[in-house]
N, C-alpha and C positions, 0 to 999 in steps of 0.2 A: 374091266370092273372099275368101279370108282372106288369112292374112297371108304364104303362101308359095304361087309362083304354080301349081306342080303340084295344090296342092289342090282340091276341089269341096265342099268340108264349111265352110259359115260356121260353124255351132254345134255344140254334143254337148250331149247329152241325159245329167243325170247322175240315176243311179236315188237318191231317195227312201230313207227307214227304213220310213218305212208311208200306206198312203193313206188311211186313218183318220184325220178330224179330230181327234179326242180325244188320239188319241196322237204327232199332230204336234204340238197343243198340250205337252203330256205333254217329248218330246222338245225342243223349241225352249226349253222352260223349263229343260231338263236340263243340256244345252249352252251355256245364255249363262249357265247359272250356275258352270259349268264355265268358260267363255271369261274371265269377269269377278275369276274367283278366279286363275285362269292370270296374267293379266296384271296383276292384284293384287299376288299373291307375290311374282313375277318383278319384277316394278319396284320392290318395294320392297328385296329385295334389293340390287338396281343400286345403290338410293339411299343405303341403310345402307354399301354398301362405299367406294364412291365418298366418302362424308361425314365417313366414319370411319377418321383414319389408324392407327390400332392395327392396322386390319382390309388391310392394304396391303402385302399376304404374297401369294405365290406360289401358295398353296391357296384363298384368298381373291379372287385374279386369275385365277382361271383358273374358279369358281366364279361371276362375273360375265360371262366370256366363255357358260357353260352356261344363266345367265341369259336374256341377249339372245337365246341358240339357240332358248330354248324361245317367249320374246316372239315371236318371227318365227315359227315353226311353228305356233302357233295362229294367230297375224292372218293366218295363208296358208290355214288349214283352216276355220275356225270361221264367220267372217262371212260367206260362201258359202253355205258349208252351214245358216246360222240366215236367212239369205236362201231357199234351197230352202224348205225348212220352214215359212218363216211364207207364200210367197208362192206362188202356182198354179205360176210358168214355172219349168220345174226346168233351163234351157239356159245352158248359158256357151259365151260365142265362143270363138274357137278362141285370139284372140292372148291371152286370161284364161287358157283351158285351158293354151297354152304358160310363163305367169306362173306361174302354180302348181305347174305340173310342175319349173321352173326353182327357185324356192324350195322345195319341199316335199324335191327332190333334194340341193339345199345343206344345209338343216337336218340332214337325214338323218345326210348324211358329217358334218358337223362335228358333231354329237353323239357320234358315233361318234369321232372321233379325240380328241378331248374328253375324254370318259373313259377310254381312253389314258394320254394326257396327265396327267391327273388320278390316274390309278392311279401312272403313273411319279415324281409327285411325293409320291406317299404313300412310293412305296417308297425313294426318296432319305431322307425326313424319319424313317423309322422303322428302316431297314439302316445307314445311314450319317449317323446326327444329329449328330456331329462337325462333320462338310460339308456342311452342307443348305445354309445362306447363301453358301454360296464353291459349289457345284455349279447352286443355284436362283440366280442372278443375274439381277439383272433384263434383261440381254441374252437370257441365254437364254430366258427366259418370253415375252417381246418376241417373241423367234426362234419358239417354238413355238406360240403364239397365233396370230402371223402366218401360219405355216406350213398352221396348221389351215383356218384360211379360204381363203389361196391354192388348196391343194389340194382344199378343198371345192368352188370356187367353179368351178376348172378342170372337176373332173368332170361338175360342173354343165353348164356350158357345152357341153361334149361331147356329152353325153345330150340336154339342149334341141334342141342345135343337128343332131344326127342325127334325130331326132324330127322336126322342121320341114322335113325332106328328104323325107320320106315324104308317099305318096300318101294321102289318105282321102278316100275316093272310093261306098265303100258306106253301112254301118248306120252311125249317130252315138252310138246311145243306149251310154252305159257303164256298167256294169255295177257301178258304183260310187258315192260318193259325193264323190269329190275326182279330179282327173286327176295317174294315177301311169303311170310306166313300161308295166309288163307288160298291165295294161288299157287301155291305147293300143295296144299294138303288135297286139293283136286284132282292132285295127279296121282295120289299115293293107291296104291294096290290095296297095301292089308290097310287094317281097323285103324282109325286115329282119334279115337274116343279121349284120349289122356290129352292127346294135342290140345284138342277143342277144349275141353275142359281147363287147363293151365293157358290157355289164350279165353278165354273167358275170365280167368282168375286174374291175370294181366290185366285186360281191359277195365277191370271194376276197380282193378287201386290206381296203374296209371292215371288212368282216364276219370273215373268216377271219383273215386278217392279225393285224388289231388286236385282236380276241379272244383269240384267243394268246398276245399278249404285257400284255394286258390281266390275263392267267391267271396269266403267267409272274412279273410283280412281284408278283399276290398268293401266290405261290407263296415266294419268299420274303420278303414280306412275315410269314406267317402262320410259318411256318418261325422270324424273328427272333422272333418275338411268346414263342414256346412256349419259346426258350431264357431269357427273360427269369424272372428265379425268383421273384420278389415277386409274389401275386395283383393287387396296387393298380398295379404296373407295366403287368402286363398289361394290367387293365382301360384304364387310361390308354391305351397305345398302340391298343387296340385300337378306342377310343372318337375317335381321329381319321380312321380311316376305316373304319369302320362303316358312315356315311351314302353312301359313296361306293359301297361295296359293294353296298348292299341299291338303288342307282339301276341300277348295272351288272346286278344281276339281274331284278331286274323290267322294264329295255330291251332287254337282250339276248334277256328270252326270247319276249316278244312278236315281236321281230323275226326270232327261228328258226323258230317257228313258220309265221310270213307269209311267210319266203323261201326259207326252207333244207329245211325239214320237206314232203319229199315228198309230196301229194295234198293240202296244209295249203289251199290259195289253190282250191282246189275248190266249199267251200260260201262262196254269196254272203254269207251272214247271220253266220257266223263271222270271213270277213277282213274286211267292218265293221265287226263289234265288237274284235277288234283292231288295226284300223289305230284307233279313237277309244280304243284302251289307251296307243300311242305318241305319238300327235298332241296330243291334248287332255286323258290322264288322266294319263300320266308328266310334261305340264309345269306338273297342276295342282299335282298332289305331290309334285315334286321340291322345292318351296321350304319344304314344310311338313316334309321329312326334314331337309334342312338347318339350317332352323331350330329345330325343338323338342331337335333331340340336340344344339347347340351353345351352349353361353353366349356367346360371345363376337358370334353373332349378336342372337341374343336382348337383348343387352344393347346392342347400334347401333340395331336396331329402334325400342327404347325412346327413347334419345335422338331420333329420325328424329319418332317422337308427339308426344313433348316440344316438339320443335322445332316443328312445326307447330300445337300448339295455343298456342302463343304468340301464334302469327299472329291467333289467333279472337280 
């Protein structure tokens, strides 16, 4: 029995990229070199912020919360998945399957509010640079950090814990590579009408919601930017969220795609290759955007090297 007692399903079967040795080899190399840069960047980041009080700003703090998001979203995707791949049994039990579904659905939301967040502090720091230090306080960052995860974590909890209600009782095999929402509930025996409907509800404030208003600060964001009459002004403002900009766009659009984009989630071979755009390729590159367009990163890095090679 697993781990909820209406069930009949110990394990799921998770499909494979290819049954080709060559090209599992091929792909397992792809991915743990993806996995190792992921979690490279990303800690190092952590480390440079954390180390470095220059760097102990609100854009900077909220840029280490997106860190750790991405840290946790690959070590929930990647090690499984480079497990399939190098090993014959492709089955994860079901209380793994309900772990992953659980983190993979937190990751999600708090990315997602995340760059919110992050957008709304661009748009304080560049509408209103006067009050950026008296409106960004560190109560309120405190306040929205927290905020993010609480409501990540809730949603989370929701989804898991309806998920773990349900019967699965038929086919195991998924039709995937990681266990998500909607390729679950395919499998499910009885009714999932509440499912659907609270993943509907998800999608309209993650996604819809916060898109919006995501839109909305760069909206006048780029609006302040253009009244700004100095080209060097411009470039300047426009050069502190940039990075932020080009993350929100290459997330957001992978995730329309796979949710919102009608008949999108149809071909098998397509939502793999974007779900490994959100999971493992947006958090190998998000540290490489942040860092190459930032001196200020760039230059904690360096001390973080510094520092350690002292130790040799």
């Amino acid at each position: 029995m697993a781990a909820n007692n209406h069930s009949v399903v110990v394990d799921f079967v998770l499909q494979g990229f290819a049954q080709n040795s060559w090209l599992q080899g091929t792909f397992s190399s792809a991915f743990l070199l993806l996995y190792l840069m992921a979690f490279a960047g990303n800690g190092l980041i952590v480390m440079a912020i954390c180390l470095n009080s220059a760097l102990h700003t609100p854009m900077y703090f909220f840029l280490t919360n997106l860190a750790v998001v991405d840290l946790v979203c690959t070590s929930t995707i990647l090690p499984k998945l480079l497990e399939n791949l190098v090993g014959k049994d492709n089955t994860i039990s079901y209380r793994s399957c309900m772990t992953q579904l659980f983190f993979l659905t937190l990751v999600l939301g708090a990315e997602l509010l995340l760059l919110t967040v992050m957008a709304y502090d661009r748009y304080v720091a560049i509408c209103q640079p006067l009050h950026y230090h008296t409106v960004m306080n560190r109560s309120l960052c405190a306040l929205l950090a927290g905020g993010v995860w609480t409501v990540s974590g809730v949603n989370s909890s929701v989804h898991t814990g309806l998920m773990a209600r349900l019967t699965f009782c038929g086919p195991n095999q998924i039709h995937h590579f990681l266990c998500e929402i909607p390729t679950l509930l395919l499998l499910a025996c009885g009714p999932t009408y509440l499912n659907n409907i609270m993943l509907v509800i998800a999608d309209i404030f993650f996604g819809g919601v916060n898109f919006l208003l995501t839109m909305v600060s760069y909206a006048f964001i780029i609006s302040s930017i253009l009244r700004i009459r100095s080209a060097e002004g411009k470039h300047r403002a426009f050069s502190t969220c940039s990075s932020h900009l080009l993350v929100v766009c290459m997330y957001y659009s992978t995730l329309i795609y796979t949710y919102f984009v009608p008949g999108s989630g149809s071909s098998t071979k397509n939502s793999k290759v974007v779900t490994i755009l959100y999971t493992a390729v947006s958090p190998t590159v998000n540290p490489l955007i942040y860092t190459l367009r930032n001196k200020n990163v760039k230059l904690a890095l360096r001390k973080v090297f510094s520092a350690f090679s002292k130790y040799k």
